[in-house]
C-alpha positions as CSV (number, residue, x, y, z in Angstrom):
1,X,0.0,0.0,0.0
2,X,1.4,3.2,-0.9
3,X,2.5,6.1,2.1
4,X,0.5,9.9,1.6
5,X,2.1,12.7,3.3
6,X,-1.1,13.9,3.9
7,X,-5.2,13.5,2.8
8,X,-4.5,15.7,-0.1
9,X,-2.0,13.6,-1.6
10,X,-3.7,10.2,-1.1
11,X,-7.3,12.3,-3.0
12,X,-5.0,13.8,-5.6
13,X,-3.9,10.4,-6.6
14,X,-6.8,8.4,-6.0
15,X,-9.2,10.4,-7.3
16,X,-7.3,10.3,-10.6
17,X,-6.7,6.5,-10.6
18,X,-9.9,5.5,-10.2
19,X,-11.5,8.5,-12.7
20,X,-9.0,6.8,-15.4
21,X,-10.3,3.4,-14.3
22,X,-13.9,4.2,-14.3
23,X,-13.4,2.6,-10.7
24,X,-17.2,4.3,-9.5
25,X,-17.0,2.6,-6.2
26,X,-13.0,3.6,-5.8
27,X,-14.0,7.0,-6.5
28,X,-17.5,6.9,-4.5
29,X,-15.0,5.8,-1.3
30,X,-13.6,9.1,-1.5
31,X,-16.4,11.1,-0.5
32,X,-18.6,11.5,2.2
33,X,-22.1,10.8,2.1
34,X,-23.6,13.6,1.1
35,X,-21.0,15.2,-0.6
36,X,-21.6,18.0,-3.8
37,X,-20.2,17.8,-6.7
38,X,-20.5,20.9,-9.2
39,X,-19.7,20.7,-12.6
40,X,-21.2,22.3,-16.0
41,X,-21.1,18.6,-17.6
42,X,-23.9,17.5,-15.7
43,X,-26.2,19.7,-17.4
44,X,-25.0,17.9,-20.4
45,X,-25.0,14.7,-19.0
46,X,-28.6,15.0,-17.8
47,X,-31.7,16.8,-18.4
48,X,-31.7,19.5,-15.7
49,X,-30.9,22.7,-15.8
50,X,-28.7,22.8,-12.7
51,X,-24.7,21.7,-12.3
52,X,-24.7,19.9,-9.2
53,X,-25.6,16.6,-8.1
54,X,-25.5,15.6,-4.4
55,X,-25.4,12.3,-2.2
56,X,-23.9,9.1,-3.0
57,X,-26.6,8.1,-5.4
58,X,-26.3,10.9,-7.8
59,X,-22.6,10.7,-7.3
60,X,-22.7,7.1,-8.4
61,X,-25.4,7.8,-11.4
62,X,-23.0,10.6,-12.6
63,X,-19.8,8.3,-12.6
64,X,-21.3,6.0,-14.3
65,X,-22.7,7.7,-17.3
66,X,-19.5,9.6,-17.2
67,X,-17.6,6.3,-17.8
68,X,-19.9,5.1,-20.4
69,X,-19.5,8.2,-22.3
70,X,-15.7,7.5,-22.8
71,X,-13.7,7.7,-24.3
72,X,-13.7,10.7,-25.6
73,X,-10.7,12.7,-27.5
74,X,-10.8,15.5,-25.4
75,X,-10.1,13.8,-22.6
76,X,-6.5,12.9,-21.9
77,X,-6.1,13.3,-18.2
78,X,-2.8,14.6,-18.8
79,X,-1.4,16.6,-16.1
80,X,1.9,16.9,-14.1
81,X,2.7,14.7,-11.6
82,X,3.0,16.0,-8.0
83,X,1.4,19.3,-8.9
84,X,-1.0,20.4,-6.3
85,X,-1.8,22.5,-3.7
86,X,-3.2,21.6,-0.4
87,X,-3.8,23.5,3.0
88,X,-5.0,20.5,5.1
89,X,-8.4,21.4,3.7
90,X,-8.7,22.6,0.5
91,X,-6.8,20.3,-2.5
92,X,-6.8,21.8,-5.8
93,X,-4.7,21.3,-9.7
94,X,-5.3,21.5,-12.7
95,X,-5.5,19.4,-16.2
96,X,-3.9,21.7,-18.6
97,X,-5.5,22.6,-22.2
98,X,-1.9,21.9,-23.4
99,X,-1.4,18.1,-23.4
100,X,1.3,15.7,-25.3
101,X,-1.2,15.0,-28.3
102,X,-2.9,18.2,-28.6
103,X,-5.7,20.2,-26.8
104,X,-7.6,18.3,-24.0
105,X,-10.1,19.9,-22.4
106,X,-9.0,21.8,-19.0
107,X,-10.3,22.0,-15.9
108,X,-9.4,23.1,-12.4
109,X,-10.5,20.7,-9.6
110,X,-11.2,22.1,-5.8
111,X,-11.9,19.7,-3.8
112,X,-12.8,20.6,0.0
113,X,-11.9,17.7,2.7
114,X,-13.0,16.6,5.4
115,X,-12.0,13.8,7.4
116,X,-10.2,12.6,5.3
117,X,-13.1,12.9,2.7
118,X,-14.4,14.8,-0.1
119,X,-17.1,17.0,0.7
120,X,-17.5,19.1,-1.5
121,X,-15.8,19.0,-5.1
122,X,-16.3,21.5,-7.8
123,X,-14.4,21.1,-11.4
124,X,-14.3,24.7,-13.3
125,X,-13.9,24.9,-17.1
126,X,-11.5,26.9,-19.1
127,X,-12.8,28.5,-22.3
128,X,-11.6,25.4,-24.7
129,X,-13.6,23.1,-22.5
130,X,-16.7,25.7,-22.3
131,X,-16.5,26.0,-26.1
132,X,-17.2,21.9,-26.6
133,X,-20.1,22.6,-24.2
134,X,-21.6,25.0,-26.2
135,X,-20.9,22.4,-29.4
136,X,-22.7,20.0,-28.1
137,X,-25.4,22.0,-26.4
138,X,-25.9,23.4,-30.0
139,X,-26.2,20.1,-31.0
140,X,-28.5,18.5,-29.6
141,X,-30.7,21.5,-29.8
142,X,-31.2,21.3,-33.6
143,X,-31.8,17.3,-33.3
144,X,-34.9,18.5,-31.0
């Protein structure tokens, strides 16, 4: 079993692993239970106008459909090892645009712990990740 230094580092690595794996209950094990999570691609993902889902449920529903949507070119998961920040509460870094291969699509993640846990995690878009949003959004609005 591999030594963290701290909470931070054990989520920051984790949290990636099992996102790469699709691992839902890996990454359902690193929240509490009623954690938020806030990010635009839920509105995409499902049919509600708001960008949060809450609870391990939702979490759960989200990962999976997120894992059956992949994979998907713009998403490389490429980012520098050992690059975070921590403060023994909030854990934050960032998934370049910039990735070996080409664009990816970038986002910041902030992650607020506690226990141990993430309690509330929020994953912000940069404007090439917004743009593909908007792609799709536009999309499926002249299939309707």
């Amino acid at each position: 079993m591999e030594e963290y230094k701290s909470d931070g580092e054990r989520i920051y690595h984790l949290w990636d692993k099992y996102a790469r794996e699709v691992d839902v209950d890996g990454l359902l094990s690193l929240y509490t239970p009623n954690a938020i999570l806030e990010t635009p691609v839920i509105t995409a993902i499902f049919d509600t106008d708001k960008g949060f889902v809450q609870g391990q449920n939702a979490l759960r529903e989200f990962f999976m459909e997120g894992g059956r949507r992949r994979p998907n070119a713009l998403v490389r998961w490429h980012r520098k090892p050992h690059q975070f920040l921590y403060d023994g509460r909030r854990l934050v870094w960032e998934y370049p645009r910039e990735a070996p291969g080409g664009n990816q699509i970038e986002l910041v993640e902030f992650m607020d712990l506690s226990d141990g846990l993430i309690e509330h995690h929020r994953i912000y878009w940069g404007w090439f990740g917004i743009r593909q949003l908007i792609k799709s959004a536009l999309s499926k609005q002249r299939k309707a």
